[in-house]
Structures are given as C-alpha cells and as structure tokens.
VOBA-1610 file (N, C-alpha, C; in pm, whole numbers, padded with zeros to 5 digits, always signed):
BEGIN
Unk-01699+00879+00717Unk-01607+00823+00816Unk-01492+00752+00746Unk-01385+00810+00808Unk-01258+00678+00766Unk-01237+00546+00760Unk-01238+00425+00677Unk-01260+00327+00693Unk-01095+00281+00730Unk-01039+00175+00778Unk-00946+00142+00768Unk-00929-00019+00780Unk-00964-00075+00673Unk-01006-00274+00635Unk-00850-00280+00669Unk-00835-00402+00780Unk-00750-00487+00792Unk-00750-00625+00779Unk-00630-00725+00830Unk-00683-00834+00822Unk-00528-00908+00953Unk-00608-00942+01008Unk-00536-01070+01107Unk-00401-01106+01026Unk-00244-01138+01147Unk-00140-01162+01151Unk-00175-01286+01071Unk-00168-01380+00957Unk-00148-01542+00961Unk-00042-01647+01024Unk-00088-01725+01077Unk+00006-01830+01171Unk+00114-01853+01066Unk+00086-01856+00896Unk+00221-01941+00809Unk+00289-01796+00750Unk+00250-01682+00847Unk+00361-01543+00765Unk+00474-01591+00741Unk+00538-01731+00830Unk+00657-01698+00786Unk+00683-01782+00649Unk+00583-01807+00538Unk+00605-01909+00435Unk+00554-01800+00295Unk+00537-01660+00356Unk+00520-01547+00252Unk+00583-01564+00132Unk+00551-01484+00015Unk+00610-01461-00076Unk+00748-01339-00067Unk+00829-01360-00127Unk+00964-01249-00105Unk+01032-01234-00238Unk+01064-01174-00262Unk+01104-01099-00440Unk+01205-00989-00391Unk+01211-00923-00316Unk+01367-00885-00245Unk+01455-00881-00146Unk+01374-00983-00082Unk+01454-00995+00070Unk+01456-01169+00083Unk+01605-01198+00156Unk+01592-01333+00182Unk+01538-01326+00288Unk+01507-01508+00292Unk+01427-01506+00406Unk+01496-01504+00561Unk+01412-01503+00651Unk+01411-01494+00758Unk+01342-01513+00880Unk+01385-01610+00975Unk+01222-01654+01078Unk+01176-01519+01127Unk+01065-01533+01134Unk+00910-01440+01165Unk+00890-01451+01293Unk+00923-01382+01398Unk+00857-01412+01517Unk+00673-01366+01555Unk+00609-01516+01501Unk+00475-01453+01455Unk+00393-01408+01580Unk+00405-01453+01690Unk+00356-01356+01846Unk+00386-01230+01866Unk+00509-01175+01828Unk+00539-01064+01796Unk+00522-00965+01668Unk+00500-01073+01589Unk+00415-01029+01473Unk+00275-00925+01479Unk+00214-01030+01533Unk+00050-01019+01576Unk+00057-00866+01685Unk+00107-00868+01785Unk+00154-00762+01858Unk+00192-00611+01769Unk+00297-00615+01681Unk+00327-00527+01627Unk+00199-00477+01517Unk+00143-00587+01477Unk-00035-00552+01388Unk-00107-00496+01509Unk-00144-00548+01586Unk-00226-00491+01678Unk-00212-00333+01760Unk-00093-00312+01761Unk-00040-00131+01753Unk-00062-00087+01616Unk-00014-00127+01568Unk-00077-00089+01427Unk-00241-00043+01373Unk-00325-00125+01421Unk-00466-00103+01408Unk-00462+00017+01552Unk-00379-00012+01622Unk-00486+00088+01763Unk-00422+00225+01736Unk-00292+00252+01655Unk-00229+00392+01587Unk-00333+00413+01491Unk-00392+00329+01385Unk-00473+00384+01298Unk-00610+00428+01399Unk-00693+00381+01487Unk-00786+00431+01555Unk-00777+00527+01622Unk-00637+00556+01698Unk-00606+00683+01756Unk-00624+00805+01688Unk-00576+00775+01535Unk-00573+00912+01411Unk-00692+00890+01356Unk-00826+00852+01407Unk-00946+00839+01396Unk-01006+00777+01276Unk-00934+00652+01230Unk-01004+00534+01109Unk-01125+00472+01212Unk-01170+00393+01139Unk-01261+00242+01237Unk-01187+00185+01126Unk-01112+00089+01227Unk-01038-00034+01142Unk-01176-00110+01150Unk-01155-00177+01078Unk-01271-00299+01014Unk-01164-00398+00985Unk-01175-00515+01059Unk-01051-00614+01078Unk-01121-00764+01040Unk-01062-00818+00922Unk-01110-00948+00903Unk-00984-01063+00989Unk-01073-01171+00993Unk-00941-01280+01030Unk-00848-01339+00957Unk-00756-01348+01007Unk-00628-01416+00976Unk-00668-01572+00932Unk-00597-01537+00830Unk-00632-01690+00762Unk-00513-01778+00721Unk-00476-01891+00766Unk-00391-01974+00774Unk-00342-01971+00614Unk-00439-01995+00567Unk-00457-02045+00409Unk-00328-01953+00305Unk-00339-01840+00369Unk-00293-01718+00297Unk-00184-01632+00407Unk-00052-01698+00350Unk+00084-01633+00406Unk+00038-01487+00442Unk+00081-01413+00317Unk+00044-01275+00270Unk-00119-01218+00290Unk-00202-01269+00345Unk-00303-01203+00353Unk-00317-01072+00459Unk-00218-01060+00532Unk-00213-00928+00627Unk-00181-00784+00553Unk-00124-00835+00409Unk-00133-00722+00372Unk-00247-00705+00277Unk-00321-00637+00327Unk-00453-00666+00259Unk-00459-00514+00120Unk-00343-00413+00146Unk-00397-00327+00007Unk-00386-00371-00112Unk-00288-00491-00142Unk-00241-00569-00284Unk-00367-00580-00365Unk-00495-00666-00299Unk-00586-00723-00367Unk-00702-00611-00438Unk-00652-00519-00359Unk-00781-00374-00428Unk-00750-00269-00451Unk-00786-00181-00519Unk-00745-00022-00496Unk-00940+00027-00479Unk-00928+00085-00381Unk-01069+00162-00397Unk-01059+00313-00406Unk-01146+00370-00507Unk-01177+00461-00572Unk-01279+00530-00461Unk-01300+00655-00522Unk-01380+00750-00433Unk-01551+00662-00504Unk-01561+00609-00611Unk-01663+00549-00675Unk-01670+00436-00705Unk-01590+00327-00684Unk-01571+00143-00720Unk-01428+00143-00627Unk-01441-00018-00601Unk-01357-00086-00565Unk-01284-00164-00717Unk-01174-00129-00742Unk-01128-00215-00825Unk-01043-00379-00785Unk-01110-00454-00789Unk-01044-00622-00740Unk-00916-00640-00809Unk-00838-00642-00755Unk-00661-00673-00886Unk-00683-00827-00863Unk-00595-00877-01004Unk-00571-00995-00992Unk-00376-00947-00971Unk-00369-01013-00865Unk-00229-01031-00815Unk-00137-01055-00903Unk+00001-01000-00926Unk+00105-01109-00954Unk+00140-01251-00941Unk+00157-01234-00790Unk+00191-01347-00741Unk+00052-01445-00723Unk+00104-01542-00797Unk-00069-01591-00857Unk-00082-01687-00694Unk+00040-01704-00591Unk-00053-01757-00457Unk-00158-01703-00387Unk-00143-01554-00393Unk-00198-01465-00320Unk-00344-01436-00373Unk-00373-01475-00471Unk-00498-01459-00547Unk-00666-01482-00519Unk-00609-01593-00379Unk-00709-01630-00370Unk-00777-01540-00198Unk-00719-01482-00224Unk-00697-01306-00078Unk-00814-01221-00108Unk-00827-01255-00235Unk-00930-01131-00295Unk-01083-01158-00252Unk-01121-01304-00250Unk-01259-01328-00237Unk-01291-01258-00095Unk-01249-01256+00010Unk-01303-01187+00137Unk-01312-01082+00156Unk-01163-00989+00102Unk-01158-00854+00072Unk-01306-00771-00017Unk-01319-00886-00129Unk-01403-00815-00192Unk-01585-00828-00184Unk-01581-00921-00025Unk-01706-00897+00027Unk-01702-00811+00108Unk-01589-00769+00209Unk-01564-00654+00242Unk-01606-00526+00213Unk-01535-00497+00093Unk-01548-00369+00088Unk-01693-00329-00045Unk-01752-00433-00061Unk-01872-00475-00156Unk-02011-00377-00056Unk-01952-00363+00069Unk-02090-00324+00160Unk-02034-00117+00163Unk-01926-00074+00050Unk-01949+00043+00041Unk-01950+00078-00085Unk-01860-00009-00142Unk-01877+00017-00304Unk-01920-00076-00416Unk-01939-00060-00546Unk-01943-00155-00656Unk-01818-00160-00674Unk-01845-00341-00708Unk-01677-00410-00751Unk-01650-00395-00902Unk-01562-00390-00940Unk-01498-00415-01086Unk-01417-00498-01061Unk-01371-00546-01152Unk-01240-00680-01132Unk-01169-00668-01266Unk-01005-00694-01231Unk-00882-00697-01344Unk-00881-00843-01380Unk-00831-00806-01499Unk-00912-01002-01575Unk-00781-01036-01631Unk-00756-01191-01611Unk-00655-01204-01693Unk-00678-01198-01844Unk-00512-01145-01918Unk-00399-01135-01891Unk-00345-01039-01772Unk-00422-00952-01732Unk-00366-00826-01645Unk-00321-00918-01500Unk-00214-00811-01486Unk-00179-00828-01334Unk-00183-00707-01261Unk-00212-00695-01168Unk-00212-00541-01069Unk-00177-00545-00890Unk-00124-00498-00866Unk-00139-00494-00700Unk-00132-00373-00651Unk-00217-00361-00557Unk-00272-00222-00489Unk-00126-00160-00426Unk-00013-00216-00431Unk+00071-00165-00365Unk+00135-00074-00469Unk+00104-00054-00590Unk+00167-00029-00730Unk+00077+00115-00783Unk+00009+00149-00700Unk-00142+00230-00722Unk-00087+00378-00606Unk-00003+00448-00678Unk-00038+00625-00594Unk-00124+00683-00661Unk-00215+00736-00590Unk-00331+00824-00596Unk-00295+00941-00574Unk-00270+01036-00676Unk-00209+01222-00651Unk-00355+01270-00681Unk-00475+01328-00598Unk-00606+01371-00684Unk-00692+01286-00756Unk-00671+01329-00914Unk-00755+01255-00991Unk-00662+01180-01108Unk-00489+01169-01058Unk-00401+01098-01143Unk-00344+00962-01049Unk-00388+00871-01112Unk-00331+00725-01050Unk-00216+00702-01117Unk-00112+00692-01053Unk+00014+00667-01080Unk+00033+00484-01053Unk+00082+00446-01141Unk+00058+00272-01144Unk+00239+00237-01154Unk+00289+00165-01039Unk+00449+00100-01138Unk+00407-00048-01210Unk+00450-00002-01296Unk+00553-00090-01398Unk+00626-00196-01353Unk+00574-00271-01283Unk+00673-00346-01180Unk+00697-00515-01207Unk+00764-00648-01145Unk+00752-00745-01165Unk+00587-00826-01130Unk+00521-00740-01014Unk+00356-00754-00984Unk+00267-00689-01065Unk+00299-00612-01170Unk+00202-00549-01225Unk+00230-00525-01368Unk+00145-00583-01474Unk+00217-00560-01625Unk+00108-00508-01703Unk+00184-00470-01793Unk+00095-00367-01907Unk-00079-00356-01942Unk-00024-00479-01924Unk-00228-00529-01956Unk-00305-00523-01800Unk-00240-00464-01704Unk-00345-00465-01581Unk-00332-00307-01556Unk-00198-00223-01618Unk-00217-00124-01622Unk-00357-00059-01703Unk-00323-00106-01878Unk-00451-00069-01981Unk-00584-00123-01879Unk-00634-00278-01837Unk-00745-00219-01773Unk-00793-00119-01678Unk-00705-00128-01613Unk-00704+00024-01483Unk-00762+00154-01538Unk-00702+00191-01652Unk-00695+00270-01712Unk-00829+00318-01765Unk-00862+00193-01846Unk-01035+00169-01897Unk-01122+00197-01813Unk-01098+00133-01678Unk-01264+00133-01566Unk-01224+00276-01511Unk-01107+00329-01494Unk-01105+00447-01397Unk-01138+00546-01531Unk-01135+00577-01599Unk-01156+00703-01699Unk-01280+00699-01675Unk-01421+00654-01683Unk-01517+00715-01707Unk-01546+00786-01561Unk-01538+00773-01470Unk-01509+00882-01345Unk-01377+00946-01369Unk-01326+00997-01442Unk-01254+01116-01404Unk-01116+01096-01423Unk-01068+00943-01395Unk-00881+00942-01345Unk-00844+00932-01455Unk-00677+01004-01452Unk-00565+00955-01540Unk-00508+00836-01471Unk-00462+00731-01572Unk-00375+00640-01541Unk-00209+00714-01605Unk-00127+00703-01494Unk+00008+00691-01572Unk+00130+00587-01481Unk+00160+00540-01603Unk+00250+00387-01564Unk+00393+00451-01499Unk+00473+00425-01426Unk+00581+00472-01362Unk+00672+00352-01355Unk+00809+00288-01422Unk+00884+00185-01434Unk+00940+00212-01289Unk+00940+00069-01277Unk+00991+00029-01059Unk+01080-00033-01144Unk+01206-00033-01076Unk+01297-00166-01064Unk+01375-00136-00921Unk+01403-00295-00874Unk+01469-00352-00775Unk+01412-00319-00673Unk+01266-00260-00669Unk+01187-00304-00523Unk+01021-00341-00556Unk+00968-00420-00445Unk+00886-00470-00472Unk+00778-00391-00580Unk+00711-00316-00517Unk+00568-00171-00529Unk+00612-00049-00570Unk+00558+00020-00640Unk+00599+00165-00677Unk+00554+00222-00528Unk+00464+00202-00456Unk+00510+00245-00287Unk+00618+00196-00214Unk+00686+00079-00215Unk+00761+00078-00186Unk+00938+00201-00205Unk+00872+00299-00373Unk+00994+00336-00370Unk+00977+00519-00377Unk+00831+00516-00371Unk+00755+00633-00354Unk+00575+00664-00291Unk+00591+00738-00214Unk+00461+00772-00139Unk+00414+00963-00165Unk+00286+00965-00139Unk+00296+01076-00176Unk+00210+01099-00023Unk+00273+01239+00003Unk+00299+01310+00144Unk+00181+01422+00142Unk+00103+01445+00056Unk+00034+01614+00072Unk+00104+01668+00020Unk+00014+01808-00042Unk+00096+01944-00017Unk+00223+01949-00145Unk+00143+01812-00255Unk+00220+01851-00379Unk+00378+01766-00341Unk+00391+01696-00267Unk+00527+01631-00201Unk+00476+01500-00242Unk+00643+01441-00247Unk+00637+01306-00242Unk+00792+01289-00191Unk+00767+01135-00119Unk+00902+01100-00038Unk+00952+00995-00115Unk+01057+00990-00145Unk+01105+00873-00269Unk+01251+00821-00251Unk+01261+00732-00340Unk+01392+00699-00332Unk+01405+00673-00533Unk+01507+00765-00536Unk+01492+00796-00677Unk+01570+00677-00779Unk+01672+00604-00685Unk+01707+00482-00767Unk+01623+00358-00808Unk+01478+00365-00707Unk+01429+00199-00768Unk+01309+00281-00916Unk+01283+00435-00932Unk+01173+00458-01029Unk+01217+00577-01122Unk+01145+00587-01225Unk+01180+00678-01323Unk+01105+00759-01243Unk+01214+00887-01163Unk+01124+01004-01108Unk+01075+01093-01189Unk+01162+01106-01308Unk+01075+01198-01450Unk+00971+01194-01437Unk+00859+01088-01415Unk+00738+01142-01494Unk+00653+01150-01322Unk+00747+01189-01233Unk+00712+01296-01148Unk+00699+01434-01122Unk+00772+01472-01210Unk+00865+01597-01237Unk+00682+01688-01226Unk+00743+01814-01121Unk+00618+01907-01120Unk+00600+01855-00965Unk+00580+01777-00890Unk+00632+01758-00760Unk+00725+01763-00695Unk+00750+01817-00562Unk+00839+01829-00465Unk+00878+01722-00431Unk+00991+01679-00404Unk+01032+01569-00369Unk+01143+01533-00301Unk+01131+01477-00162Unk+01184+01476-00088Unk+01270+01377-00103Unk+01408+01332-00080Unk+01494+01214-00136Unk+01520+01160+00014Unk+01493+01078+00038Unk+01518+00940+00218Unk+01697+00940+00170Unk+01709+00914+00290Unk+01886+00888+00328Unk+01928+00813+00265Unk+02031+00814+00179Unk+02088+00641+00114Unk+02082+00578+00247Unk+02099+00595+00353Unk+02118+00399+00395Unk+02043+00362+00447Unk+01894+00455+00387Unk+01779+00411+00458Unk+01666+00372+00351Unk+01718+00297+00260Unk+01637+00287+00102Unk+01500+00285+00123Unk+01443+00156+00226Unk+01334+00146+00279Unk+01238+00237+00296Unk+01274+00360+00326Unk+01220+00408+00443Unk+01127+00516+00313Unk+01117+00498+00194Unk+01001+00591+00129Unk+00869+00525+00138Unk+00811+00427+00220Unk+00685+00364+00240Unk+00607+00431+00350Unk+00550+00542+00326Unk+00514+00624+00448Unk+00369+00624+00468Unk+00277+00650+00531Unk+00114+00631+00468Unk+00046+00760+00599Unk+00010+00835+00520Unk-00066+00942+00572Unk-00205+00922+00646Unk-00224+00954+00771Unk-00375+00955+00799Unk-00392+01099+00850Unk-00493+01155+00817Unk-00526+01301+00846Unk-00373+01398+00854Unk-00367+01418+00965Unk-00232+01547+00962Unk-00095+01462+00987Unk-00045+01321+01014Unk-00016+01238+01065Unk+00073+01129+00962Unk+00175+01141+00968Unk+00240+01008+00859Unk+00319+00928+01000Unk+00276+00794+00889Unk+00277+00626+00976Unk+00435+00629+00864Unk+00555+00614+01022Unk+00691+00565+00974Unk+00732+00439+01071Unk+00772+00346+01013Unk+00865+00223+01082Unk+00946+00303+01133Unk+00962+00259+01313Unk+01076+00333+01390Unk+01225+00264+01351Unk+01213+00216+01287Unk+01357+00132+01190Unk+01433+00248+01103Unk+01352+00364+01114Unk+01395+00502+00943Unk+01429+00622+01081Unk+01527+00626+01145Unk+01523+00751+01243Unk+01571+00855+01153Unk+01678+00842+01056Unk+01714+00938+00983Unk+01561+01024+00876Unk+01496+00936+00828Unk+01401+00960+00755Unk+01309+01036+00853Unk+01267+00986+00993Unk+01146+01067+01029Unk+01236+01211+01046Unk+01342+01234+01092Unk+01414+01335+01097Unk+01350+01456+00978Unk+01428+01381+00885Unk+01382+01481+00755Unk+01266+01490+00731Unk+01180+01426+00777Unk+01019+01426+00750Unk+00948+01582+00882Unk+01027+01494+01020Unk+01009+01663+01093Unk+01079+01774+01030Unk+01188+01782+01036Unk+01225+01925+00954Unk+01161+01983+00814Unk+01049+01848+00732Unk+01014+01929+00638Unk+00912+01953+00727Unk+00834+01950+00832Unk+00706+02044+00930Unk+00600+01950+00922Unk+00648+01771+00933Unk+00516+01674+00897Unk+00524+01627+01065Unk+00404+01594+01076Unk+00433+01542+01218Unk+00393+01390+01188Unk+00518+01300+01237Unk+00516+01167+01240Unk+00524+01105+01359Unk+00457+00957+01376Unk+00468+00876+01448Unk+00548+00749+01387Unk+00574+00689+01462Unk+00655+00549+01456Unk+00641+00454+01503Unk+00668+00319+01479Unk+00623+00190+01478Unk+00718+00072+01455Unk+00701+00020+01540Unk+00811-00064+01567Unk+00731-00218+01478Unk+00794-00232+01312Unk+00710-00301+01219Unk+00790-00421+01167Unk+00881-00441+01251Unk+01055-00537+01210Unk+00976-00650+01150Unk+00902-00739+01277Unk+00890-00897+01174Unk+00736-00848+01034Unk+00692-00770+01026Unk+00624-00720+00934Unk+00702-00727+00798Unk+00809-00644+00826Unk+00922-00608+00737Unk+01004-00687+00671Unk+00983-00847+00773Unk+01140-00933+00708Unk+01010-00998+00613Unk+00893-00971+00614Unk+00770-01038+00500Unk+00754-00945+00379Unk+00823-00853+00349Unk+00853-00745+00269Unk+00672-00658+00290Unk+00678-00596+00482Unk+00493-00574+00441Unk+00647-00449+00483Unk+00519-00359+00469Unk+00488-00204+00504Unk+00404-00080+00523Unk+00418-00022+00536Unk+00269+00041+00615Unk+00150+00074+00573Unk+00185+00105+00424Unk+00106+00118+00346Unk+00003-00002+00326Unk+00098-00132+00318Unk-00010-00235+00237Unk-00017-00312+00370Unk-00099-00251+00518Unk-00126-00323+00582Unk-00222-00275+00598Unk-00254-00192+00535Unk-00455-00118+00527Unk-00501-00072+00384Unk-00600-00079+00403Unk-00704+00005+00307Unk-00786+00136+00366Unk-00690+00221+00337Unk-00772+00353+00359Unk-00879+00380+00262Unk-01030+00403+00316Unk-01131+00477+00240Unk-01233+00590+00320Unk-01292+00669+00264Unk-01406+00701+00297Unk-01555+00590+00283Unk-01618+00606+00367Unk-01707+00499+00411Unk-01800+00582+00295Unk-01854+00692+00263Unk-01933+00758+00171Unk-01840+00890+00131Unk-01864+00851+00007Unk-01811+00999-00069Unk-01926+01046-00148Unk-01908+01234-00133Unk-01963+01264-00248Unk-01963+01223-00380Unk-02066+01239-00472Unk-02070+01233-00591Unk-01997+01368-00656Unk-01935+01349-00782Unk-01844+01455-00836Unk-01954+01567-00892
//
C-alpha cells in the first residue's frame, strides 16, 4: 500500500525558515485548508496519508520530506541544514520506524530529503546550501550496500535540488536548467518550465497523476501536451514558506519486496 506521512499546518508557519524568498504574512486558516486538499488529493490518487500533528514548536514541520529519505529497505534520518528544524526528526522517525529500520546522518553531514531524486537505483543528491559533502559521502555509504548510486548534482539560487528538478517517469525530468548543473543529467529527457515560471519544476508524481500548484498554468500546459495528466492545487500560503509539493509528503510503499 501507498503510504503518504504527513504532518499538521503549525500555528508559528509564519516564523519559518526562508533562504530565497522574503518574507511574507501566512494566512495560517487558509494555510491549514490548502494542507487539508492536499492530503484529500493524495487519498483520491489512492495513498493512506498517515498524518501526525502540527506542532507549534516547529515552524517548518509541515514539510515533513526534509527530515528523511526512505528507501525501498531503511529510512535514512537527515540531520538538517537548518539546524532549527532538527528537532522535526524525532517524531518523523517514530513514524516511519513501524515500516522500516532507521539509519541516521551524523554530524559533520548535513542532508535534507528535499535534495534526494530517486531515478531507480541512482539517488541524485544537490549540492546545495542544506546539504554538504559530508552528508552526501554518508548517504552514499548506508545506501551502497542495497544497491544505490549516490551522485551529487550542484544547486545554486534555489532552495532543494527538487526545487529545481523533479523526475516525471518515463526517463523525463522537468527542470529548470539555471538553478543545477543539468550535465550530469545528460541521458534524460528533459523538459525545460517557462522562464517566468522558475518555480514551477517542483512536481510530485502519484501513480499516473502529477501534483502541480495551480500558480504554474503555463507549466501544467506543457506537462499536458507532453501526455501527463495533471491536477492542481491552489498551494499560495504553503509557497510564501518556500514548501512545495514535494516536501509536504513522504511517499512510500508500506512493504516492499526484497531485491
């Protein structure tokens, strides 16, 4: 079964962390509203959200993919960049403890799940201001003995290497080729988002189905004409918290085969 771990709007979203956007008041009732379509679009495309509460404590805790990447075989625990957010991980990782074994990134490493594309059995990691060399090399260490390549991908000027690339199926990826070195994409299709829609490469697939902010009309455009069928979501005060669609879930399988 599809898992899809969320976590409750927090009352202090609007005191988040931000690294490329100034700030801006949060209308957090409308917040909570726009999460709550959010979980009932992921149940429609047949996840079971599994929804923890909103915790005052933790601005940023709604985006709950930062603190983990889970593997078809372990949950890997990141230790965050942003060393506020750090303390996000302890709930998450009783969470998802009831499908997988935990590993954990140790300091010096930094990692955030938003920095983590999964193509198969190659994890693509950015290079980013949240994620540095030494959280890449451990990644690297715990995922090899099941199977994965790690390869590092340099981000600049947006938050997540999802933020500036997603991968679509079908050997595609939707990108925006100014915030990442697309080279060491090269061998994928790749679809380029509108310049004046920079945003809009944060896309997140469930079954036949990609999740777009109704904010990207040009983007879902090109996303129908390449033959994807998308829905949309109206994700604005999400957005002025630099979330996006991606890092407002944790997609897993509840049991996977063994390789």
């Amino acid at each position: 079964m599809l898992i899809a771990l969320t976590r409750g709007v927090s009352p202090t979203l609007g005191n988040c962390e931000l690294q490329e956007l100034d700030r801006q008041p949060i209308d957090i009732a409308k917040a909570i509203e726009q999460h709550r379509r959010y979980e009932r679009c992921l149940e429609e495309l047949g996840a079971r959200v599994l929804a923890l509460p909103a915790d005052p404590r933790f601005p940023d805790g709604v985006f709950v993919e930062d603190p983990a990447l889970v593997l078809d075989e372990i949950a890997v625990m990141t230790r965050m960049g942003a060393a506020s957010r750090r303390g996000e991980s302890e709930s998450i990782a009783t969470a998802l403890a009831e499908f997988r074994s935990l590993t954990w990134i140790h300091e010096p490493g930094t990692l955030e799940g938003g920095d983590v594309m999964r193509i198969g059995e190659t994890l693509y990691v950015g290079a980013s201001l949240r994620t540095n060399g030494e959280g890449i090399r451990q990644l690297r260490e715990v995922a090899a003995p099941f199977g994965y390549q790690v390869t590092a991908v340099p981000v600049h000027g947006c938050l997540h290497l999802k933020s500036a690339c997603c991968y679509l199926g079908d050997d595609t990826i939707i990108a925006n080729r100014a915030w990442i070195d697309a080279s060491v994409l090269a061998g994928f299709r790749i679809l380029n988002i509108p310049e004046d829609e920079p945003r809009s490469a944060n896309v997140l697939r469930v079954g036949d189905t990609l999740i777009l902010p109704e904010a990207f009309p040009k983007t879902r455009k090109l996303l129908e004409n390449s033959r994807y069928h998308v829905r949309t979501l109206d994700l604005s005060e999400l957005a002025k918290a630099e979330g996006a669609v991606t890092c407002t879930c944790i997609l897993f399988e509840s049991a996977t085969s063994s390789r």
